[in-house]
N, C-alpha and C positions, 0 to 999 in steps of 0.2 A: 504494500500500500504506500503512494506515495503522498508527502505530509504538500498542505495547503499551504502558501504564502498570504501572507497577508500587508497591507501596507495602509500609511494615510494617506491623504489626497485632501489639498487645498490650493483656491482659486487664487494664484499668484496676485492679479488685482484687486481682488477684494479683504484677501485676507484670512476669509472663510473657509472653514473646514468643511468638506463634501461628507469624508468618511474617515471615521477613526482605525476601522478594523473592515480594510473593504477586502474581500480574497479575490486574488487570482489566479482566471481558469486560464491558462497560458499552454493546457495540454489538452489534445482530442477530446478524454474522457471526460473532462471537467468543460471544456467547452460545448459539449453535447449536453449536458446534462441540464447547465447551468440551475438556474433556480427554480427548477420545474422537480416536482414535489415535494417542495422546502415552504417554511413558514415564510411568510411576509419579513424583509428586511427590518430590523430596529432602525431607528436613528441611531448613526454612526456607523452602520454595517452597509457593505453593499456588493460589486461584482465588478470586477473588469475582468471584461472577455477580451483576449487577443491571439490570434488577428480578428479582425469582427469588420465588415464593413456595411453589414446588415443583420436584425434580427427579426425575431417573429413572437408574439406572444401567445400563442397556442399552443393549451393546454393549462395554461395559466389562472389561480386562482383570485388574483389581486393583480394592481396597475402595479407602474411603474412609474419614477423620472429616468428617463435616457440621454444620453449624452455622447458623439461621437466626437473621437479626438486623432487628429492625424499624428504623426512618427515625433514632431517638434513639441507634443503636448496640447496643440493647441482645439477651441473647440468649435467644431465643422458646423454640426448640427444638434439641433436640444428636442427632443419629446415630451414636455412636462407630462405626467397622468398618462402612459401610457397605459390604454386599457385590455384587458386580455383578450383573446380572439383576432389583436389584428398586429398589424406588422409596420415595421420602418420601412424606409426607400434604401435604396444601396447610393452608399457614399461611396466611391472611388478612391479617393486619398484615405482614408478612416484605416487607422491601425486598431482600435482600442472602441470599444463600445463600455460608458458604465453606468450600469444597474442601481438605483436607489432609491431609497424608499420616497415616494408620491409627498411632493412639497420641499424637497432640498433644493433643486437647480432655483427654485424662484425665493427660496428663504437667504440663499446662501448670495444670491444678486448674480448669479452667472446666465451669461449671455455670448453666444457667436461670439470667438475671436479673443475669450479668456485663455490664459493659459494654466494648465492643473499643474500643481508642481508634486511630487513625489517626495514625502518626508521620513519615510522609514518603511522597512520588510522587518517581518518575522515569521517563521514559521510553526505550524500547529498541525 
């Protein structure tokens, strides 16, 4: 089995912190799976899938906020409330797709062209 990374992420411009303890699926089995039959994210929890340039929220019991972020960190496109049943557009540049709980991208002030900056890993 192998162990989950986990890291923070906060909006270089703002300040704000997206997620204290968000994991990432950076491997097939964990990017398949992603948060599809997992509870609803906390505040502070969330998902970066990568590579991601598109996702789908089917099967899905709860929304989402989504956020796509190309190779430099920065952010492409935003989903607030993603709701289940339906799906993102495919970004071309988008390295990184991340998952969190409904009301952070618009709590935390992020908008088109923020950049997330990466404050630590740890593994679990």
């Amino acid at each position: 089995m192998t162990s989950v990374k986990y890291v923070k992420l906060v909006n270089r411009r703002c300040g704000t912190v997206l997620g204290s303890r968000v994991g990432v699926a950076d491997r097939w089995r964990l990017r398949l799976r992603g948060l599809l039959g997992r509870p609803a994210p906390a505040e502070g929890e969330g998902l970066l899938i990568t590579p991601c340039r598109a996702l789908h929220m089917y099967g899905m019991g709860f929304a989402l906020d989504v956020a796509f972020l190309n190779r430099a960190w920065a952010v492409l496109a935003l989903y607030p409330g993603l709701a289940p049943w339906t799906r993102t557009g495919w970004h071309r540049a988008a390295i990184y797709a991340l998952e969190l709980p409904v009301g952070v991208l618009g709590r935390s002030g992020t908008v088109e062209g923020d950049t997330i900056v990466c404050l630590s890993e740890e593994s679990a």
